[in-house]
N, CA, C and O atoms as a CHARMM CRD file, in Angstrom:
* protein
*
  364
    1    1 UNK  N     19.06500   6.18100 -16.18100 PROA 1      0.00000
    2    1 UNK  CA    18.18200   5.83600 -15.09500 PROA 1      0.00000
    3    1 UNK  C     17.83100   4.35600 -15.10100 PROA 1      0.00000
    4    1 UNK  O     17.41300   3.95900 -14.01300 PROA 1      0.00000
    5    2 UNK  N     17.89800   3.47500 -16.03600 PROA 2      0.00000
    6    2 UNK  CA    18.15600   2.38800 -16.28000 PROA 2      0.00000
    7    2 UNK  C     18.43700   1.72600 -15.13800 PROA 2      0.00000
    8    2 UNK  O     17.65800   1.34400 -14.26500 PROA 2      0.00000
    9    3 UNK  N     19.90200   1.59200 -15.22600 PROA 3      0.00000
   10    3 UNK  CA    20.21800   1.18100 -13.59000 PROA 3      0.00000
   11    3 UNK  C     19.92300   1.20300 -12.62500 PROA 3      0.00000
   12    3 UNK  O     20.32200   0.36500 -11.81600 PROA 3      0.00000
   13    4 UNK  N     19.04600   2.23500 -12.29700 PROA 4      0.00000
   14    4 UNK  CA    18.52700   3.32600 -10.94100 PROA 4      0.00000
   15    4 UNK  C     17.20300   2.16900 -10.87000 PROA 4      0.00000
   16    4 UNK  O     16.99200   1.50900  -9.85200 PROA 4      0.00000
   17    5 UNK  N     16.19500   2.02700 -12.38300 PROA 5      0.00000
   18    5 UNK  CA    15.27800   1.09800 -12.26600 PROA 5      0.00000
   19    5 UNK  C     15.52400  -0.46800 -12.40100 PROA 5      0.00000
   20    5 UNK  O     14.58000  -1.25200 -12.50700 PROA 5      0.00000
   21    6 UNK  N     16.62800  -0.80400 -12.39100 PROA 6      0.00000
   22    6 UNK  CA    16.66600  -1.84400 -12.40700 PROA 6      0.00000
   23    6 UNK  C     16.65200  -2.58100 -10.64300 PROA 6      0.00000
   24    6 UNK  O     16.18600  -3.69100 -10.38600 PROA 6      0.00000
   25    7 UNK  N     17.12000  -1.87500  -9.88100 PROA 7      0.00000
   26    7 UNK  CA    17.51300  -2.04000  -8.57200 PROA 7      0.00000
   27    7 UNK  C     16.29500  -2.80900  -7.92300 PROA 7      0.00000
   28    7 UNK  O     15.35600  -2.61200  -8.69500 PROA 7      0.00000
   29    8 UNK  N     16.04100  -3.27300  -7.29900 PROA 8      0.00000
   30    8 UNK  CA    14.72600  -4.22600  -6.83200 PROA 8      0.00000
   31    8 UNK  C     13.93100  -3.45400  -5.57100 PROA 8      0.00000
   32    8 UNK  O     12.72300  -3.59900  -5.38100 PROA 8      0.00000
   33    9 UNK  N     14.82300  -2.58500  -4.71600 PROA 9      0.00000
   34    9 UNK  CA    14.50100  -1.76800  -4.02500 PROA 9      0.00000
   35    9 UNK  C     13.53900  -0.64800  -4.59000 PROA 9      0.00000
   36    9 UNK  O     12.36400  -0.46600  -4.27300 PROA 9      0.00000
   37   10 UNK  N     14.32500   0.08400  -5.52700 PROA 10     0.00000
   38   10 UNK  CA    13.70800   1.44300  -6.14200 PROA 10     0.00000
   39   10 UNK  C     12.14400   1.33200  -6.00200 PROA 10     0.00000
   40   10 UNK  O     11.71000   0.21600  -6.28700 PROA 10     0.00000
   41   11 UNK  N     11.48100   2.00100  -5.73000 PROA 11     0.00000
   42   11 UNK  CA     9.95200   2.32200  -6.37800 PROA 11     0.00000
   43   11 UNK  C      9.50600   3.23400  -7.37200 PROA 11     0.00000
   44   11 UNK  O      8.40600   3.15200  -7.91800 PROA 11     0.00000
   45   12 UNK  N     10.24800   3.98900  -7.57400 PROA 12     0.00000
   46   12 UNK  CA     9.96500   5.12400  -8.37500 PROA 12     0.00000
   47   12 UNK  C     11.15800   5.96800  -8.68400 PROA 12     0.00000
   48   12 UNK  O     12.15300   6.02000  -7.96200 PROA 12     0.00000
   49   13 UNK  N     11.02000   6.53600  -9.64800 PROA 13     0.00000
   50   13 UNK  CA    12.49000   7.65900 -10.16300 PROA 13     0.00000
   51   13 UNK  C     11.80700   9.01200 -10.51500 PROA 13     0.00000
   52   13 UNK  O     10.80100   8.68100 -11.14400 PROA 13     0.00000
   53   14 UNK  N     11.84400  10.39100 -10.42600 PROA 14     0.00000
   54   14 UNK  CA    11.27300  11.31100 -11.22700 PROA 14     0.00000
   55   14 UNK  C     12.31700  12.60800 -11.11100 PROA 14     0.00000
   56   14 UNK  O     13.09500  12.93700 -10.21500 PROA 14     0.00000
   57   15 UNK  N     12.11700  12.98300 -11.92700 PROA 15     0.00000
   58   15 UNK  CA    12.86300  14.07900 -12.41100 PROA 15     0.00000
   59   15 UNK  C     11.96300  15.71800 -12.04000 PROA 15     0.00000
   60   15 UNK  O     10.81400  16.12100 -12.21800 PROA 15     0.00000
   61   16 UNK  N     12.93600  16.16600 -11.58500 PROA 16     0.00000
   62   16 UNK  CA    12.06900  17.74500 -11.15500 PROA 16     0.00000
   63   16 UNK  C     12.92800  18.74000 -11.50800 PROA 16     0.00000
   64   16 UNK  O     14.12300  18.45100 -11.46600 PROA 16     0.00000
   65   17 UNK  N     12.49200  20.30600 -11.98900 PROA 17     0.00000
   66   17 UNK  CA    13.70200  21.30100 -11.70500 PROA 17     0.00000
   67   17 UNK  C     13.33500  21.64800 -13.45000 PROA 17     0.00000
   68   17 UNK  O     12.24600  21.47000 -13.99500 PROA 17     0.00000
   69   18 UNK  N     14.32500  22.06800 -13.94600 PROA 18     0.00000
   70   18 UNK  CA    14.40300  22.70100 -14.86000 PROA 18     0.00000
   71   18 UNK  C     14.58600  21.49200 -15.98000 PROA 18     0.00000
   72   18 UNK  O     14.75400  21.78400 -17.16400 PROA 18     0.00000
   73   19 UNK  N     14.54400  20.17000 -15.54900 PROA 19     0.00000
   74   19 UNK  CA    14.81800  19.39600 -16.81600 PROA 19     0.00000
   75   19 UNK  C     13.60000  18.93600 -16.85700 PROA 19     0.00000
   76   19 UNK  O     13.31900  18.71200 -18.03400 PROA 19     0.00000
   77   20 UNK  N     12.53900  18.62700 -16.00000 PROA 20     0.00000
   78   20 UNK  CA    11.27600  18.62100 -16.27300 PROA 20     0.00000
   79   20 UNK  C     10.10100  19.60600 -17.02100 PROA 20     0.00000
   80   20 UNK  O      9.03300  19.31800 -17.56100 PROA 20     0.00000
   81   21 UNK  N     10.89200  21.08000 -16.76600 PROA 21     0.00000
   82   21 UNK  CA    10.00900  21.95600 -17.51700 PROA 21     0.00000
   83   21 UNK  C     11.04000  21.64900 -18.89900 PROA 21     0.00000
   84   21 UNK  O     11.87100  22.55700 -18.92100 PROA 21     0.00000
   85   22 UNK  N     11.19600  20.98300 -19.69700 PROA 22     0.00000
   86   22 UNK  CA    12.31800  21.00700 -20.31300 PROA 22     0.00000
   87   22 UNK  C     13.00000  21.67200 -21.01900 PROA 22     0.00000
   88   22 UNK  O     13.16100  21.50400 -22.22800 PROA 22     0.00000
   89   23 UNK  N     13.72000  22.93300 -19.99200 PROA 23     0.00000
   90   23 UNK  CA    15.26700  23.40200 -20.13700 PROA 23     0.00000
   91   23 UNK  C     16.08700  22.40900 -19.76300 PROA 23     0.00000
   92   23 UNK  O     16.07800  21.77500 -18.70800 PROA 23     0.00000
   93   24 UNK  N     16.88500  22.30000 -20.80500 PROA 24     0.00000
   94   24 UNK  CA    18.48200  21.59100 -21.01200 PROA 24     0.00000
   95   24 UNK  C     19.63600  22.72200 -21.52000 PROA 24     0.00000
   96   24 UNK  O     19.96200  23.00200 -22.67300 PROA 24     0.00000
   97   25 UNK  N     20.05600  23.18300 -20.44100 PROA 25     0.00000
   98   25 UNK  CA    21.35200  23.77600 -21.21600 PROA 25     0.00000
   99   25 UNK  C     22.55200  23.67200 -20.79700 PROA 25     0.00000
  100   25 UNK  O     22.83800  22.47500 -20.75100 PROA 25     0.00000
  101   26 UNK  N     23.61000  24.47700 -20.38800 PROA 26     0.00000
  102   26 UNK  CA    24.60600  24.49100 -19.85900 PROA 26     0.00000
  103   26 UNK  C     24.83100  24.99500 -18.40400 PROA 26     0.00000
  104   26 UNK  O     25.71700  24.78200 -17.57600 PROA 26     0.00000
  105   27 UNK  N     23.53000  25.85400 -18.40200 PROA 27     0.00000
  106   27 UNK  CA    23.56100  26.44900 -16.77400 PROA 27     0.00000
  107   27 UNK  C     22.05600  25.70200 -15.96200 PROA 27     0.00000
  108   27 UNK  O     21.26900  26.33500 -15.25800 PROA 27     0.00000
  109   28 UNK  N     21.95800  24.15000 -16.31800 PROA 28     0.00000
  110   28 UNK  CA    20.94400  23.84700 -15.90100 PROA 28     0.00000
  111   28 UNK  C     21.98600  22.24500 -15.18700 PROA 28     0.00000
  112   28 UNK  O     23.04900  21.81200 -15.63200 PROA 28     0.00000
  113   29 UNK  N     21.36900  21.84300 -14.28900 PROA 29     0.00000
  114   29 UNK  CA    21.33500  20.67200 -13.46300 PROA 29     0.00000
  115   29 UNK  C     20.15100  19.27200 -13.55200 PROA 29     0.00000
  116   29 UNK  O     18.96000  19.52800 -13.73000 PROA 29     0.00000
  117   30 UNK  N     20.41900  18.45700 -13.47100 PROA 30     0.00000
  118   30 UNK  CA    19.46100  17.00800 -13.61400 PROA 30     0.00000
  119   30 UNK  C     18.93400  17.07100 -12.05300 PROA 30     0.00000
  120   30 UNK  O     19.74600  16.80000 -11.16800 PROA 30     0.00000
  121   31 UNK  N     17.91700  17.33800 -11.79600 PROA 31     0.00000
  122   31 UNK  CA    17.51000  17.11300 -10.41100 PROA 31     0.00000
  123   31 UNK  C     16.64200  15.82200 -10.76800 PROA 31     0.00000
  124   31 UNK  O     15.80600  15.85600 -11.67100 PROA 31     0.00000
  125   32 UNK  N     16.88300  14.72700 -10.03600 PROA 32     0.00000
  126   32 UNK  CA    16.62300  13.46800  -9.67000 PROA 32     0.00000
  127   32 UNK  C     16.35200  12.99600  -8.16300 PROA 32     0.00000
  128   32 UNK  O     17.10500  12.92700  -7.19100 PROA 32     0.00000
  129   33 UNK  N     14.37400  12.55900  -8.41000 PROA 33     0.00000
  130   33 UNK  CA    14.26900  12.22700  -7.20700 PROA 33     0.00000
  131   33 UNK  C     13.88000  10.82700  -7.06000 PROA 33     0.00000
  132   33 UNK  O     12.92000  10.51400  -7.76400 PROA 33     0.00000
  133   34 UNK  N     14.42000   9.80900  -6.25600 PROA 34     0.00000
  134   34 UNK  CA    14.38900   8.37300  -6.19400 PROA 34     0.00000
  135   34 UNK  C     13.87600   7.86300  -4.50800 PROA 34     0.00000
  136   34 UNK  O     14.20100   8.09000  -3.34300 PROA 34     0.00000
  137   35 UNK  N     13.07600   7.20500  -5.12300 PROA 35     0.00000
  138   35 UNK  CA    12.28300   6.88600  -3.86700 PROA 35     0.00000
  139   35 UNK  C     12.82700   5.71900  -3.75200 PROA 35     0.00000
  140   35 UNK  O     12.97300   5.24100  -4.87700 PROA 35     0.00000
  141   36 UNK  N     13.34100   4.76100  -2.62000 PROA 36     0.00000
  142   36 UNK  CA    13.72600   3.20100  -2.54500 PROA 36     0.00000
  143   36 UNK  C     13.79400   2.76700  -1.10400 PROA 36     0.00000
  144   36 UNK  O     14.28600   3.46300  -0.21600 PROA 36     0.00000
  145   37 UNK  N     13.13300   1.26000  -0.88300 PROA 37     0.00000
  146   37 UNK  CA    13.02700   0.78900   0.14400 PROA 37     0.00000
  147   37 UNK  C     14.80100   0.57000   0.99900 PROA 37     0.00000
  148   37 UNK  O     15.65600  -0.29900   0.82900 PROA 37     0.00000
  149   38 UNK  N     14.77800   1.34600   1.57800 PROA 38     0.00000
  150   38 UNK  CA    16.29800   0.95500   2.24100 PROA 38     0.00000
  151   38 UNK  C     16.38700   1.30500   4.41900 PROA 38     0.00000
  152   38 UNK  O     15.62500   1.79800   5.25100 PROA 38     0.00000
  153   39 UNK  N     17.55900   0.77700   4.43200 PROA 39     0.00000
  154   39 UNK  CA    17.43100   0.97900   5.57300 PROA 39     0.00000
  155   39 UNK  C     18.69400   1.37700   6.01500 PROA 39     0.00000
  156   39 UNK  O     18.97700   1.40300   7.21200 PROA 39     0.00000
  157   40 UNK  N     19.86800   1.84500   4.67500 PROA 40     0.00000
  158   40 UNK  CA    20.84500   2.64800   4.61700 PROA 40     0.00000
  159   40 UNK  C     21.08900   4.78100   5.14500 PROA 40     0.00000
  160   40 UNK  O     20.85200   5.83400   4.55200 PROA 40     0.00000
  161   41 UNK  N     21.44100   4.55800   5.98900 PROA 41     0.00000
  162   41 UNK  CA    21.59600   6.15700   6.14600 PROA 41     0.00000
  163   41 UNK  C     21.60800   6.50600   5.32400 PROA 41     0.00000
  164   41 UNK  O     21.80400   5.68700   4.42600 PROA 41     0.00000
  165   42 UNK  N     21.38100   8.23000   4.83900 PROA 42     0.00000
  166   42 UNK  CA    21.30100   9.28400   3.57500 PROA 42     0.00000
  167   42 UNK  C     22.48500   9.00300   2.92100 PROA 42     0.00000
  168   42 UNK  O     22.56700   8.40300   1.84900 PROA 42     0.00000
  169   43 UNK  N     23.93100   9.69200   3.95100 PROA 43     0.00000
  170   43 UNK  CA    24.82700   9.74300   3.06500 PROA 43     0.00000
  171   43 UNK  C     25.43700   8.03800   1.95800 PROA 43     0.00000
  172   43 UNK  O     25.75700   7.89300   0.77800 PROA 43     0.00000
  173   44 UNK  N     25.33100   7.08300   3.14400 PROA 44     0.00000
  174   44 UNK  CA    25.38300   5.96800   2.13700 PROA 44     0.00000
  175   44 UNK  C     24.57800   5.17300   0.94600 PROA 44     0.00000
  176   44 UNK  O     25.05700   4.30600   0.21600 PROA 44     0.00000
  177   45 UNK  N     23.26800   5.67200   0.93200 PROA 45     0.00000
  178   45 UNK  CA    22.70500   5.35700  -0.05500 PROA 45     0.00000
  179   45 UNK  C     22.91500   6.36200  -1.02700 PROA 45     0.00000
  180   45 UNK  O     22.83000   5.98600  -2.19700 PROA 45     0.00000
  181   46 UNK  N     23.18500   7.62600  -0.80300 PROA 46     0.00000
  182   46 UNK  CA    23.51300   8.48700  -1.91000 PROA 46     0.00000
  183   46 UNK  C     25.11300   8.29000  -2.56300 PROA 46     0.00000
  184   46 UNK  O     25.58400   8.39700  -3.69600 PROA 46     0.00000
  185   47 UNK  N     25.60700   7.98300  -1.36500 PROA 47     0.00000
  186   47 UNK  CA    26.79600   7.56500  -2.26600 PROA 47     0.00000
  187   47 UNK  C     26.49800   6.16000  -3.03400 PROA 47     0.00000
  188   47 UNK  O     27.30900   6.20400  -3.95900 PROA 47     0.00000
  189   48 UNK  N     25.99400   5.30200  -3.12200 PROA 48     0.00000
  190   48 UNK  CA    26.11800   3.92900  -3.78200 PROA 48     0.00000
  191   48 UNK  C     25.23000   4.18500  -4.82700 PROA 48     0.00000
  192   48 UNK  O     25.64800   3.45500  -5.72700 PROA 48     0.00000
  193   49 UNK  N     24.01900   4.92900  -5.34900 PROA 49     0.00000
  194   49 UNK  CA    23.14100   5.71600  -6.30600 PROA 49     0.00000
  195   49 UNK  C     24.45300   6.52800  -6.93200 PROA 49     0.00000
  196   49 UNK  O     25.09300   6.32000  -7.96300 PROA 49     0.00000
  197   50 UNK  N     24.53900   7.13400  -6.31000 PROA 50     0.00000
  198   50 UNK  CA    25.71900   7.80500  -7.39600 PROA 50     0.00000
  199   50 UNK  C     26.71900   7.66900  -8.15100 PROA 50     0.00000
  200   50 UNK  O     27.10800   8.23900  -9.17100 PROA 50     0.00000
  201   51 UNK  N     27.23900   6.50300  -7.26300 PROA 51     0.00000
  202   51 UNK  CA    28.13600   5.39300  -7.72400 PROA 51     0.00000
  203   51 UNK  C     27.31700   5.03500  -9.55100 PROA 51     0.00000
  204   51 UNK  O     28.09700   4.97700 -10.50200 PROA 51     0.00000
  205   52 UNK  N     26.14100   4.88000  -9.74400 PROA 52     0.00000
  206   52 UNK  CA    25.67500   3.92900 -10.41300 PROA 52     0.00000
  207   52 UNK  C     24.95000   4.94000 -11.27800 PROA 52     0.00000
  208   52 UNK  O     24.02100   4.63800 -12.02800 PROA 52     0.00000
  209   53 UNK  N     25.31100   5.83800 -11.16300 PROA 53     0.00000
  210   53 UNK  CA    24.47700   6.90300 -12.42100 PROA 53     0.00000
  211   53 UNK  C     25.71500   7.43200 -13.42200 PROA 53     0.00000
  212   53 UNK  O     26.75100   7.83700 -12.89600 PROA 53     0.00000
  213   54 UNK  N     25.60500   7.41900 -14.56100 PROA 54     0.00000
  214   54 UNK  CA    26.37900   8.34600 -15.18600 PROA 54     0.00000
  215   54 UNK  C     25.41900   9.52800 -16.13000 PROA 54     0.00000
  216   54 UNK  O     25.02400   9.45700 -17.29300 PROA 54     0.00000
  217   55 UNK  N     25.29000  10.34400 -15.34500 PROA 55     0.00000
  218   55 UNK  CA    24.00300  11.22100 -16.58100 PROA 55     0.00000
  219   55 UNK  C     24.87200  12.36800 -17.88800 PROA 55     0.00000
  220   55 UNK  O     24.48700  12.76900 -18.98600 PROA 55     0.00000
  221   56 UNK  N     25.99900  12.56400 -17.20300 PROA 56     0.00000
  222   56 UNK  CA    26.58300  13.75100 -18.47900 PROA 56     0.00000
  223   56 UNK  C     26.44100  14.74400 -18.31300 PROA 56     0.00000
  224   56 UNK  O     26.94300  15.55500 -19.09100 PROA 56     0.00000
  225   57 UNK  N     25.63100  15.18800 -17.14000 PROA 57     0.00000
  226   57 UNK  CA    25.67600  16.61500 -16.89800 PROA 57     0.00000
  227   57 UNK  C     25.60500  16.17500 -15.61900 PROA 57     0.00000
  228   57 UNK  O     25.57400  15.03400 -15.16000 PROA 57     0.00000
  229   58 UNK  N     25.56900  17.97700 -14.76100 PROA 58     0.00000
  230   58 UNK  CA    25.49700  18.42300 -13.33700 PROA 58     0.00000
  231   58 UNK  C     24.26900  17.55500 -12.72500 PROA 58     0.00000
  232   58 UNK  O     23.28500  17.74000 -13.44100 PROA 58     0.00000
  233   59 UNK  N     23.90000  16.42800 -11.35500 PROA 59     0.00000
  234   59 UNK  CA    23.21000  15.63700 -10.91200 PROA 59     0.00000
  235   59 UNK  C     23.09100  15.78600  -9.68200 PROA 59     0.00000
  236   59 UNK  O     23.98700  15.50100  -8.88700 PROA 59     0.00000
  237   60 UNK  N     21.51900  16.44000  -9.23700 PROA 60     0.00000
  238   60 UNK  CA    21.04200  16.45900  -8.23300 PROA 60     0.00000
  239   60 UNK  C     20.51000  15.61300  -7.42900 PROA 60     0.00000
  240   60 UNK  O     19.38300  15.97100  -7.08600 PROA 60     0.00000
  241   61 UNK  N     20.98000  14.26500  -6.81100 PROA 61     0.00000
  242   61 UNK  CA    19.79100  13.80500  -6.53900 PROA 61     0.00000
  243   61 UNK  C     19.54100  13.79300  -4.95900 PROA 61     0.00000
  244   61 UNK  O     20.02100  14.34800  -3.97100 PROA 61     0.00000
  245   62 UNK  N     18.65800  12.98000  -5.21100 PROA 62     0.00000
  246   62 UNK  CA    17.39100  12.86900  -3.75400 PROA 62     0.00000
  247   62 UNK  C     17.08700  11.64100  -3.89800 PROA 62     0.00000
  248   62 UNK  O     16.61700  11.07600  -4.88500 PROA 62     0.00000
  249   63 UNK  N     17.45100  11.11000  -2.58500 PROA 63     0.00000
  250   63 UNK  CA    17.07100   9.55400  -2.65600 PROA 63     0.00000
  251   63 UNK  C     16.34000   9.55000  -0.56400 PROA 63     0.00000
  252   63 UNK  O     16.83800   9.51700   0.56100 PROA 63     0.00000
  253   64 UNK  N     15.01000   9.60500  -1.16200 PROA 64     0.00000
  254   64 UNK  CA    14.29400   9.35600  -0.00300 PROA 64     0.00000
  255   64 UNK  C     13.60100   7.99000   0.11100 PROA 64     0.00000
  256   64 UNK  O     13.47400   7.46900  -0.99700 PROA 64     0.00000
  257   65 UNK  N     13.04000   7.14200   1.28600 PROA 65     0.00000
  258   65 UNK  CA    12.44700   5.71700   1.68800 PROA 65     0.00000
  259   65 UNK  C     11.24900   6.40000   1.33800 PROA 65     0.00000
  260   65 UNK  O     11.02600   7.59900   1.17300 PROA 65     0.00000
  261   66 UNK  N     10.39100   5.20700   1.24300 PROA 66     0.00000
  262   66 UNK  CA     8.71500   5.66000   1.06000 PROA 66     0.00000
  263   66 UNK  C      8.17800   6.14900   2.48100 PROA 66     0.00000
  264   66 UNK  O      7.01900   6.56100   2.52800 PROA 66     0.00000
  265   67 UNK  N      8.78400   6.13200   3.39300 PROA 67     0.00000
  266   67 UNK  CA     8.36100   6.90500   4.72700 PROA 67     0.00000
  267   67 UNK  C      8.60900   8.41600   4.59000 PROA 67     0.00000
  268   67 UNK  O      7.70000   9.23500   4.72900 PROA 67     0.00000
  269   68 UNK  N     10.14000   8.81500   4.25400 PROA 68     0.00000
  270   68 UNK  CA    10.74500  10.26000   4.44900 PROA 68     0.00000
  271   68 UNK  C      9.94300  10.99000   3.38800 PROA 68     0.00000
  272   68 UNK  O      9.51000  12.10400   3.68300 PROA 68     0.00000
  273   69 UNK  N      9.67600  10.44800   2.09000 PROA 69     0.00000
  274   69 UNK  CA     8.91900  10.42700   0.83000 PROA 69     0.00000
  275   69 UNK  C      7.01600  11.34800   1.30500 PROA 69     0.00000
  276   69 UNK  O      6.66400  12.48900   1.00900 PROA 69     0.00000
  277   70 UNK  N      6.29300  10.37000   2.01200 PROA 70     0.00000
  278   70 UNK  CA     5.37100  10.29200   2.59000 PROA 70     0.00000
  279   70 UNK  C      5.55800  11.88300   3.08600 PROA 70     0.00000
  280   70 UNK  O      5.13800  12.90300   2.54000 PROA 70     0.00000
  281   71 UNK  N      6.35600  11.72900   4.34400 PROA 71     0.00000
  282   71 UNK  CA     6.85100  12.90200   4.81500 PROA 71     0.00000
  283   71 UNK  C      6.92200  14.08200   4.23700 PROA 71     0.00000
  284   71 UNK  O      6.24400  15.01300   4.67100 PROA 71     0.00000
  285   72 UNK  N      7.85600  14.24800   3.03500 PROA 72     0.00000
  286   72 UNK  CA     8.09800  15.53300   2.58400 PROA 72     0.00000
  287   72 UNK  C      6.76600  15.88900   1.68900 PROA 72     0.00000
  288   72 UNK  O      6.48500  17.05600   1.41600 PROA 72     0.00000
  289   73 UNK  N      6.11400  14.96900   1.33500 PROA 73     0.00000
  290   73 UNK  CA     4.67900  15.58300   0.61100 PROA 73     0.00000
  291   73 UNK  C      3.98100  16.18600   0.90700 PROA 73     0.00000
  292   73 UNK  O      3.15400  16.75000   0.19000 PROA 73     0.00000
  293   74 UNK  N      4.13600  16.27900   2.45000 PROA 74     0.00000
  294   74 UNK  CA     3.27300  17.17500   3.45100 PROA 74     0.00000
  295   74 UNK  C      4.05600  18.62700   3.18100 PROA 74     0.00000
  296   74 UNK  O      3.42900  19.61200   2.79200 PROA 74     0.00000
  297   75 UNK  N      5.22300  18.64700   3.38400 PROA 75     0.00000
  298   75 UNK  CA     6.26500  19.54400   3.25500 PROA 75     0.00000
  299   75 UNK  C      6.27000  20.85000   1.99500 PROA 75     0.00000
  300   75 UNK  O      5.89500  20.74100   0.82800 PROA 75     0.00000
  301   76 UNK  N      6.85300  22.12800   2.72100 PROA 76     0.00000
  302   76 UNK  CA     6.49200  23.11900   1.15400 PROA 76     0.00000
  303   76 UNK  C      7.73300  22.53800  -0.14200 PROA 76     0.00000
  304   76 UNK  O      7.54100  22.56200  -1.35800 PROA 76     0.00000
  305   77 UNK  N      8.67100  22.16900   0.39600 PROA 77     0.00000
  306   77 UNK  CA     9.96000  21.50900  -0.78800 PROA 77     0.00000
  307   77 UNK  C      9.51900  20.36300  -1.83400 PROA 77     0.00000
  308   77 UNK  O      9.57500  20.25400  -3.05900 PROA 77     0.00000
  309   78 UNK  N      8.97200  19.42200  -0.58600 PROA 78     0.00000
  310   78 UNK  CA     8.31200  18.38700  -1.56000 PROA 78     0.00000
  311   78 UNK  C      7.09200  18.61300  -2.16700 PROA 78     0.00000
  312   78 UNK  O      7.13500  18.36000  -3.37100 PROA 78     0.00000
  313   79 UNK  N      6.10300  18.96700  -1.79900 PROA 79     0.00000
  314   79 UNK  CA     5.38600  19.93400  -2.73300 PROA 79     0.00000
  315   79 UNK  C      5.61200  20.34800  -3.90400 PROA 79     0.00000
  316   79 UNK  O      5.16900  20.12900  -5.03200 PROA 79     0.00000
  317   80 UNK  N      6.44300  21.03700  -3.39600 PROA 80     0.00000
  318   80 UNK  CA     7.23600  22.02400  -5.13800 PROA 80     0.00000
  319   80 UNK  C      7.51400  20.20300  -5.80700 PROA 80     0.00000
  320   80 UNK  O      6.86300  19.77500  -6.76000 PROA 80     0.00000
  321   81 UNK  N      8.10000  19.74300  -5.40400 PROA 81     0.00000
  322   81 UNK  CA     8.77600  18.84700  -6.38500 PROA 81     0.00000
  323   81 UNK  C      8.03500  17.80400  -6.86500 PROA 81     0.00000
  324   81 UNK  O      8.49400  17.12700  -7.78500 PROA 81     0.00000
  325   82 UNK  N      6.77900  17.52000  -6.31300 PROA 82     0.00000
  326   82 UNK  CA     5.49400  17.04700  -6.98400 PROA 82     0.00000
  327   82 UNK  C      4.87800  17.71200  -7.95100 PROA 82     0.00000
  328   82 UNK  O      4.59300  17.26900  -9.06300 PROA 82     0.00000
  329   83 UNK  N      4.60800  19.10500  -7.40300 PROA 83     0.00000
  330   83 UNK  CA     4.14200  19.78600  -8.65300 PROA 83     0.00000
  331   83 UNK  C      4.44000  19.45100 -10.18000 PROA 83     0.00000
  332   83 UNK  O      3.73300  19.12000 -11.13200 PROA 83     0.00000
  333   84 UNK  N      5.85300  19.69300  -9.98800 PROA 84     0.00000
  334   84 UNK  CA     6.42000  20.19500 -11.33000 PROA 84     0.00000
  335   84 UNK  C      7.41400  18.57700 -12.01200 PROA 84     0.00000
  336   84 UNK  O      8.21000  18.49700 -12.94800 PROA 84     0.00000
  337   85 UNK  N      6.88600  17.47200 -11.01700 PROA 85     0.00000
  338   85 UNK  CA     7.76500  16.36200 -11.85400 PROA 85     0.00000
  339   85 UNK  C      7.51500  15.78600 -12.78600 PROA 85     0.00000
  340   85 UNK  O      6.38400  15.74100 -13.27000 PROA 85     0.00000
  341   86 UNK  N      8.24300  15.37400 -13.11700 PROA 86     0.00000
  342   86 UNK  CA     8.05600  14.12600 -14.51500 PROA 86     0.00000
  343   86 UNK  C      8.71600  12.68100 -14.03600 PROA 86     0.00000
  344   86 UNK  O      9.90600  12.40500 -13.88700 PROA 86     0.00000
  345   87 UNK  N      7.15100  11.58000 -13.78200 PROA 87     0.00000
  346   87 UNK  CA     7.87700  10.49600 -13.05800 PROA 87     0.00000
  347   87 UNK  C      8.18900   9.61400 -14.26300 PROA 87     0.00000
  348   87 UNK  O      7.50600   9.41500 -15.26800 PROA 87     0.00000
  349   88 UNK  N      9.56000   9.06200 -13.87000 PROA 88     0.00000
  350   88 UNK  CA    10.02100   8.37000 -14.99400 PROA 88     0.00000
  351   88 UNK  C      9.91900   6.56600 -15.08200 PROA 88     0.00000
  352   88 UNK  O     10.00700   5.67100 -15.92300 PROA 88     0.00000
  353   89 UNK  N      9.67100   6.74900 -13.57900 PROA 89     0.00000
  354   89 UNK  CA     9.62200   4.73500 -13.71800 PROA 89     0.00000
  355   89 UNK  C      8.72300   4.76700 -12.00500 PROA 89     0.00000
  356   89 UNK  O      9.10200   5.35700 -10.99300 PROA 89     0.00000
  357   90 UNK  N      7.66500   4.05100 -12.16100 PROA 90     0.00000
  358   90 UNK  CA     6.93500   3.37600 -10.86300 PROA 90     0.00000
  359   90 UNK  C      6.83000   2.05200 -11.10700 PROA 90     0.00000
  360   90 UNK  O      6.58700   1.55900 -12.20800 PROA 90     0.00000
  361   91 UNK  N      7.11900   1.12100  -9.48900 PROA 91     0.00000
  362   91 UNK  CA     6.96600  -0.50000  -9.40600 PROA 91     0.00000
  363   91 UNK  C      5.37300  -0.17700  -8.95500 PROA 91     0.00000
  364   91 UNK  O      4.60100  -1.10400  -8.71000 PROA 91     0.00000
């Protein structure tokens, strides 16, 4: 995640899902949620984030702007994924 925080954009990185309650196994996934100032459509900022992660296992992520972000907090999904995160880096 290193990389992910190094980016000047990023605001925040957190981790949700089963690696936050921390299960790590073989039938578990890295869900990763990254908040960053952009003005790149979904699919291209997720592809260039992805580009730039190597985690070693199965990688979920979520890369929302601090607007869509804002947004889903209202939301029952983002919700859940506040609940239960573990934030790993805030600017």
């Amino acid at each position: 995640m290193a990389r992910l925080s190094s980016l000047p954009e990023v605001q925040r990185i957190s981790v949700f899902g089963s690696y936050a309650r921390g299960r790590r196994d073989l039938f578990t996934d890295l869900d990763v949620l990254v908040v960053l100032q952009t003005d790149e459509a979904i699919p291209a900022r997720l592809a260039r984030l992805y580009g730039l992660v190597d985690a070693g296992v199965d990688l979920d992520l979520l890369a929302w702007t601090p607007e869509e972000f804002a947004c889903m907090r209202e939301r029952p999904f983002g919700r859940g994924i506040l609940a239960g995160e573990r934030v790993l880096y805030e600017a």
